[in-house]
Short mmCIF file of the C-alpha atoms (twelve columns), coordinates in Angstrom:
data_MODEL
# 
_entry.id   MODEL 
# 
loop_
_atom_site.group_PDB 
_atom_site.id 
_atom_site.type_symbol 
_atom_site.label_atom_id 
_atom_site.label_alt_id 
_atom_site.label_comp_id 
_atom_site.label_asym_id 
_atom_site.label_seq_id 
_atom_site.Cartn_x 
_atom_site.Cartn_y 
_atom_site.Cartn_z 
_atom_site.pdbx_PDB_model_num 
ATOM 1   C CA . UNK A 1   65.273  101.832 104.639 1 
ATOM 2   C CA . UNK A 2   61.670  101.162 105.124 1 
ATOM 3   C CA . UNK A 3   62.722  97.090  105.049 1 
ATOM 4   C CA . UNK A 4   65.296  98.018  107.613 1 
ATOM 5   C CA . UNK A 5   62.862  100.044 109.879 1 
ATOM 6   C CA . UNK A 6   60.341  97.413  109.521 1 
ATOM 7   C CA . UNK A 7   62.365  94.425  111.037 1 
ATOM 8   C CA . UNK A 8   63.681  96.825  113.522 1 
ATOM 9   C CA . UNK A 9   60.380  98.045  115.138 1 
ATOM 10  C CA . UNK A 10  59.467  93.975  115.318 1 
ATOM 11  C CA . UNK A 11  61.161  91.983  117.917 1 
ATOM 12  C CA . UNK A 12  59.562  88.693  117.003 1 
ATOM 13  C CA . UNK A 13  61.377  89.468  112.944 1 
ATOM 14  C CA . UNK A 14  63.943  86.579  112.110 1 
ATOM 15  C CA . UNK A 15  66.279  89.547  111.254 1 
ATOM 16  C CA . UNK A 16  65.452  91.291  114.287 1 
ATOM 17  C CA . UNK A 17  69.264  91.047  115.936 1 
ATOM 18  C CA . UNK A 18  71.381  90.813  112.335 1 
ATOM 19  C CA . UNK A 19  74.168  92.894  112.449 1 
ATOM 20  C CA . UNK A 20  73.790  94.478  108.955 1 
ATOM 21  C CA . UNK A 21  70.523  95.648  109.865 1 
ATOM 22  C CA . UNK A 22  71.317  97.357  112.925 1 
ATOM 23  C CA . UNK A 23  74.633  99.264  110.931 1 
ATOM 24  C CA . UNK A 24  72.695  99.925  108.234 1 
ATOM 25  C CA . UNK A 25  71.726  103.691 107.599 1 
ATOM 26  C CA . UNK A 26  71.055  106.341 104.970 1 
ATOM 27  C CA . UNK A 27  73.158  109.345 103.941 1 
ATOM 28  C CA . UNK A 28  70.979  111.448 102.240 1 
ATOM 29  C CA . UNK A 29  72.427  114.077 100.142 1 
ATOM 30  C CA . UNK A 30  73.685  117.198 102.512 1 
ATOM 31  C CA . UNK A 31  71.652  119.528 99.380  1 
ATOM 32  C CA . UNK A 32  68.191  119.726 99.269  1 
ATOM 33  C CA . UNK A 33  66.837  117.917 96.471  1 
ATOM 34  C CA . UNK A 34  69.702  116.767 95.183  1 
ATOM 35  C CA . UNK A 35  71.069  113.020 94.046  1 
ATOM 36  C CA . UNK A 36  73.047  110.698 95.114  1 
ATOM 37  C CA . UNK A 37  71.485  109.561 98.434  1 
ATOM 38  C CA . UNK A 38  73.460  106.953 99.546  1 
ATOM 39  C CA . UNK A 39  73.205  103.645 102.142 1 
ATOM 40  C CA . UNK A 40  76.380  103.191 104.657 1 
ATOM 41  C CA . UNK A 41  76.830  101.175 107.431 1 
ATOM 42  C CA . UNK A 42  77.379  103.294 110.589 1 
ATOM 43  C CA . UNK A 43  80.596  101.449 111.771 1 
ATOM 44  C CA . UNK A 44  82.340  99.791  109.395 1 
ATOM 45  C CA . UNK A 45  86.280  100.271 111.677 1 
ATOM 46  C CA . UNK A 46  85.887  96.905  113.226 1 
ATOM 47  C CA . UNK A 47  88.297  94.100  113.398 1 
ATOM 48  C CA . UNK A 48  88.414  90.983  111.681 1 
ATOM 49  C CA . UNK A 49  86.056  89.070  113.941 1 
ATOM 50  C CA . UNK A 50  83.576  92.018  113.155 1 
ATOM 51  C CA . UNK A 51  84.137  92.309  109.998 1 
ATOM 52  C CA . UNK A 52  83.328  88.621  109.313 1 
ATOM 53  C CA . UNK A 53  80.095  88.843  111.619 1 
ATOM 54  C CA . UNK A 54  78.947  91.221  109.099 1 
ATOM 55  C CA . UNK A 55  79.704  89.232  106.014 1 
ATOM 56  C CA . UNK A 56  77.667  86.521  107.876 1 
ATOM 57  C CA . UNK A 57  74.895  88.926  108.034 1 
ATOM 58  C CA . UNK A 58  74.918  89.837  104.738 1 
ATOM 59  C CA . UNK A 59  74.658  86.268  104.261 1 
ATOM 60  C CA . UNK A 60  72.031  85.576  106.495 1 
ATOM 61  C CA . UNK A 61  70.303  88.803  105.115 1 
ATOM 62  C CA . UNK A 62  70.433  87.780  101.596 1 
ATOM 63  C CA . UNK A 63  69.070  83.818  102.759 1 
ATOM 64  C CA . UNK A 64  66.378  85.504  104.813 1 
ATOM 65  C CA . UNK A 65  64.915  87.828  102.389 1 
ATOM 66  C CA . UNK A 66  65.314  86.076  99.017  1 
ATOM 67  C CA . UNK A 67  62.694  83.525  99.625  1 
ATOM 68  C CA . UNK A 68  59.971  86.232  97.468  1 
ATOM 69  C CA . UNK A 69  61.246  88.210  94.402  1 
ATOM 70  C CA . UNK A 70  60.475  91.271  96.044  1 
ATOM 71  C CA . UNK A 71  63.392  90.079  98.560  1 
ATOM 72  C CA . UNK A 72  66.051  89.053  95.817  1 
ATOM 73  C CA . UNK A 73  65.066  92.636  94.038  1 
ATOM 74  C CA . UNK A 74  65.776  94.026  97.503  1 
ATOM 75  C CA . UNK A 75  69.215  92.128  98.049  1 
ATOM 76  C CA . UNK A 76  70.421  92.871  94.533  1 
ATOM 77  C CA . UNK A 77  69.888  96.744  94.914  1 
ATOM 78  C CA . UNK A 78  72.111  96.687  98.545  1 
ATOM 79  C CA . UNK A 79  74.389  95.169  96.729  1 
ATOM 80  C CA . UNK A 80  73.700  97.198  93.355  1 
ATOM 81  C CA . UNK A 81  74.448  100.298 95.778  1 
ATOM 82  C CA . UNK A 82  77.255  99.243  97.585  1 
ATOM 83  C CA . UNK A 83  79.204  98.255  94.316  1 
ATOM 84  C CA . UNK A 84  78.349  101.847 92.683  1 
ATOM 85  C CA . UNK A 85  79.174  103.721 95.954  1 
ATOM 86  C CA . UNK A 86  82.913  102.289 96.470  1 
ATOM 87  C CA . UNK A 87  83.580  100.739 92.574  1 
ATOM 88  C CA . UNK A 88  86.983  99.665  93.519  1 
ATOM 89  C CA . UNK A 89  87.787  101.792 96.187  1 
ATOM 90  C CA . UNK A 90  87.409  102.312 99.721  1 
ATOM 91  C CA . UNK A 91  85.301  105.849 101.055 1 
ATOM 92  C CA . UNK A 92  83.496  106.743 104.387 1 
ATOM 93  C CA . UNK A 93  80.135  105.181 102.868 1 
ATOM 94  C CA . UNK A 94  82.176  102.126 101.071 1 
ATOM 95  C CA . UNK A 95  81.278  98.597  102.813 1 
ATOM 96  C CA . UNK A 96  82.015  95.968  99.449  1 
ATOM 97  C CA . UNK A 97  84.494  94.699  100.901 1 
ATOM 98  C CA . UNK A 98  81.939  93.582  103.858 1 
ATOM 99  C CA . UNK A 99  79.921  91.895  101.374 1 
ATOM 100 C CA . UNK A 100 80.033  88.025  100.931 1 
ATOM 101 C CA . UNK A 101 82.452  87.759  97.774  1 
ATOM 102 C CA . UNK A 102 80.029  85.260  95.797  1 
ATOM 103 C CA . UNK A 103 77.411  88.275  96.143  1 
ATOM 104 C CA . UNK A 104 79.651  90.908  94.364  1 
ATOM 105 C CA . UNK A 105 81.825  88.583  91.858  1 
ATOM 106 C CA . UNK A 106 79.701  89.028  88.863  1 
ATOM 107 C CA . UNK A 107 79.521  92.645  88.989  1 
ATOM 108 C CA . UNK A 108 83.232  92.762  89.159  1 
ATOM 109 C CA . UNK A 109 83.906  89.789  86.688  1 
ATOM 110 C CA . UNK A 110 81.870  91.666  83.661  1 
ATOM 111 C CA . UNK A 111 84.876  94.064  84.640  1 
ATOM 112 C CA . UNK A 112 87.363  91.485  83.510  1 
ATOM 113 C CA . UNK A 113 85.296  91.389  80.054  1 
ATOM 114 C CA . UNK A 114 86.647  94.606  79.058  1 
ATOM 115 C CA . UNK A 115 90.024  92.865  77.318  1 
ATOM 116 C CA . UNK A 116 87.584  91.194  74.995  1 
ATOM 117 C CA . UNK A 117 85.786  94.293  74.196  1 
ATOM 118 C CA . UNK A 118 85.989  94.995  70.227  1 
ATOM 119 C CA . UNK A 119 85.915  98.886  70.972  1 
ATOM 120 C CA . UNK A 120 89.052  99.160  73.382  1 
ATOM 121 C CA . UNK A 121 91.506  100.143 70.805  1 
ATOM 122 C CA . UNK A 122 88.876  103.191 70.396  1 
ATOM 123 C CA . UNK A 123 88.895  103.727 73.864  1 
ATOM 124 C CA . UNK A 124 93.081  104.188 73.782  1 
ATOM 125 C CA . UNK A 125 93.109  106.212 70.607  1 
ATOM 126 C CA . UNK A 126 90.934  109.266 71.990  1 
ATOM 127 C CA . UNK A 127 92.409  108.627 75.185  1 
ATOM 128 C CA . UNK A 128 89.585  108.455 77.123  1 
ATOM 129 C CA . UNK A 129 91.363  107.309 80.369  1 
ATOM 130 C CA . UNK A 130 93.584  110.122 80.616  1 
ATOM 131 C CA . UNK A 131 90.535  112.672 79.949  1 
ATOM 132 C CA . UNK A 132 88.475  111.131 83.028  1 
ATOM 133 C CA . UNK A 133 91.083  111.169 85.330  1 
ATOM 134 C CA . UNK A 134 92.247  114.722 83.576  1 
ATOM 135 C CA . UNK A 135 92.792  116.158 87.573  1 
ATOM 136 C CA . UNK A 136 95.085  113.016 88.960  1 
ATOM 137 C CA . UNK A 137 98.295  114.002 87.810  1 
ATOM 138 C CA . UNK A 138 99.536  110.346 88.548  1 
ATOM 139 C CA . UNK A 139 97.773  109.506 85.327  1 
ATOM 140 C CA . UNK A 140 97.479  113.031 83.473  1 
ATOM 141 C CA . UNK A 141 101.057 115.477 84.005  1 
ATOM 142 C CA . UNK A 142 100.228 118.486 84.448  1 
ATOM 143 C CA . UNK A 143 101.424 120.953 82.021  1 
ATOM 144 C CA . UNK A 144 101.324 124.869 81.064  1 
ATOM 145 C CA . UNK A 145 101.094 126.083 78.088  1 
ATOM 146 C CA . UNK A 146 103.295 129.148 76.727  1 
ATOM 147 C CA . UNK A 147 102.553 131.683 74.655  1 
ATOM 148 C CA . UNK A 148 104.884 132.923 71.641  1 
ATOM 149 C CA . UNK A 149 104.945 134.865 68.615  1 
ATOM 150 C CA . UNK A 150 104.765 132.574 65.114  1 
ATOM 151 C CA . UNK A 151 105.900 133.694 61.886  1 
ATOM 152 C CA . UNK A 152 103.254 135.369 61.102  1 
ATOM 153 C CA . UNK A 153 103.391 137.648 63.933  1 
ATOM 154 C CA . UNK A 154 100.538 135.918 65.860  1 
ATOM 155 C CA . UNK A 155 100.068 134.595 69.557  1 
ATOM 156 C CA . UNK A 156 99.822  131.425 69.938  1 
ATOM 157 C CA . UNK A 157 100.551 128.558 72.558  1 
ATOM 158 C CA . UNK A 158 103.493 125.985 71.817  1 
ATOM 159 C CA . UNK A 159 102.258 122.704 73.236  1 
ATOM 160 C CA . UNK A 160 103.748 120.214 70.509  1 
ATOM 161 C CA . UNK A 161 106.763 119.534 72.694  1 
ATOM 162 C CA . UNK A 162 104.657 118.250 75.492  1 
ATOM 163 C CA . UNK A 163 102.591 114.844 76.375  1 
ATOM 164 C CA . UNK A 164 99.978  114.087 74.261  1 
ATOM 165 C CA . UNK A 165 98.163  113.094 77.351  1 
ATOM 166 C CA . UNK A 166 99.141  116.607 79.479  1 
ATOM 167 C CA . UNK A 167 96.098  118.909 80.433  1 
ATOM 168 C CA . UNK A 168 96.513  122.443 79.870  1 
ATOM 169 C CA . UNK A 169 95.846  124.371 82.866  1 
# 
């Protein structure tokens, strides 16, 4: 933000009328002290012809301000936070998919590298999916648990005739 407020308080600044500049704004974190605080753009409910304004200001941006390495570090962390922000979805503070695409397509193509990953079979048999997206019951059914008597005269729940994947609530 102090890049942004820089080029905006200078009229003579090359990025003086870009687009992404003047959208660009933080969201700090509504409690005190705390993480994430977060970069949006303040209207991002354009049309297409807006939209694609601001994908040429992201490109002009990114030409602009990549000449130094302090500029590329700069460009790389916009685009750093706009990638963690969103991932693959869209939220009020989202704007990826406002980003040139050759800007964002290696972040999302080591994405693509997880089919080659040696570990994935891992990853299946503890079900680690299913346990971070344990409250979506799209992916996790939701199940309850009953309580009986066994043989030897102790409560306990029966859950062997459900999911292997079904949280317990």
């Amino acid at each position: 933000m102090n890049f942004v407020n820089e080029v905006r308080s200078d009229i003579n600044h090359p990025l003086y009328d870009n687009q992404v500049i003047n959208l660009l704004e933080a969201d700090p974190s509504k409690k005190a002290g705390k993480v994430p605080n977060n970069l949006k753009l303040s209207s991002t409910d354009q049309n297409v012809y807006d939209q694609d304004i601001i994908i040429a200001s992201f490109r002009q941006l990114r030409d602009e301000i990549s000449v130094t390495p302090e500029g590329k570090r700069l460009y790389r962390k916009i685009i750093g936070i706009a990638v963690l922000q969103s991932g693959l979805t869209n939220s009020p503070i989202s704007f990826t998919n406002l980003l040139p695409y050759e800007d964002f397509q290696e972040i999302y193509g080591k994405l693509d590298q997880l089919s080659s990953a040696t570990n994935l079979q891992l990853f299946k048999d503890v079900s680690a999916f299913e346990r971070n997206n344990w409250t979506d019951n799209s992916i996790t059914p939701y199940a309850k648990a009953f309580w009986f008597k066994n043989a030897k005269n102790k409560w306990q729940y029966k859950n062997n005739d459900c999911s292997p994947y079904a949280i317990y609530r």
